[in-house]
C-alpha positions, 0 to 999 in steps of 0.5 A, spaced: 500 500 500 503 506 497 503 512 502 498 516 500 493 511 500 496 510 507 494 518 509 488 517 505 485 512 510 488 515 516 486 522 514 478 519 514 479 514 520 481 521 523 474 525 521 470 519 522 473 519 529 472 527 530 465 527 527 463 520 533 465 525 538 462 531 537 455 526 536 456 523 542 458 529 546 452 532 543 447 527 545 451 527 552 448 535 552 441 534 550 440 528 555 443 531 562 440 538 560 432 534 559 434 531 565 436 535 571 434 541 568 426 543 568 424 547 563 421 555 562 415 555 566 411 557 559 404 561 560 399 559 555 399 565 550 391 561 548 388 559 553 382 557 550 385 552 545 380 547 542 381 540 545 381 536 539 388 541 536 391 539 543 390 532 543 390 531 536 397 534 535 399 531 543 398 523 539 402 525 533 408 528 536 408 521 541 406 518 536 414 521 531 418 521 537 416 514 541 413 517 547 419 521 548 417 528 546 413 533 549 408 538 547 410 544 551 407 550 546 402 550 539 403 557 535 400 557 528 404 560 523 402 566 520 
């Protein structure tokens, strides 16, 4: 094997490592900030939201995440 196919391979093996570490630290981030910090009280900027909307955008978004996500607000872009 010639050397710069050696530098090539090298060269990659080195972004692949750099790229697994930041995926990893960043998952490490997101999972102690969900777990030991509450989020931001929120007041309810339509408190008389219809219920259906609720419950309906409630069991897609726990239907795309597995159960692991949380409906926290709903806004209708303009």
């Amino acid at each position: 094997m010639g050397l710069p196919l050696q530098v090539f391979l090298l060269g990659l093996l080195t972004v692949f490592m750099v790229l697994m570490v930041v995926v990893f630290t960043g998952r490490a981030i997101i999972w102690v900030v969900n777990r030991f910090f509450d989020p931001p009280a929120t007041t309810a900027s339509h408190p008389q939201q219809d219920a259906k909307v609720v419950a309906v955008v409630s069991a897609a978004v726990q239907s795309v995440t597995k159960g692991r996500g949380r409906v926290t607000k709903i806004e209708k872009i303009q």
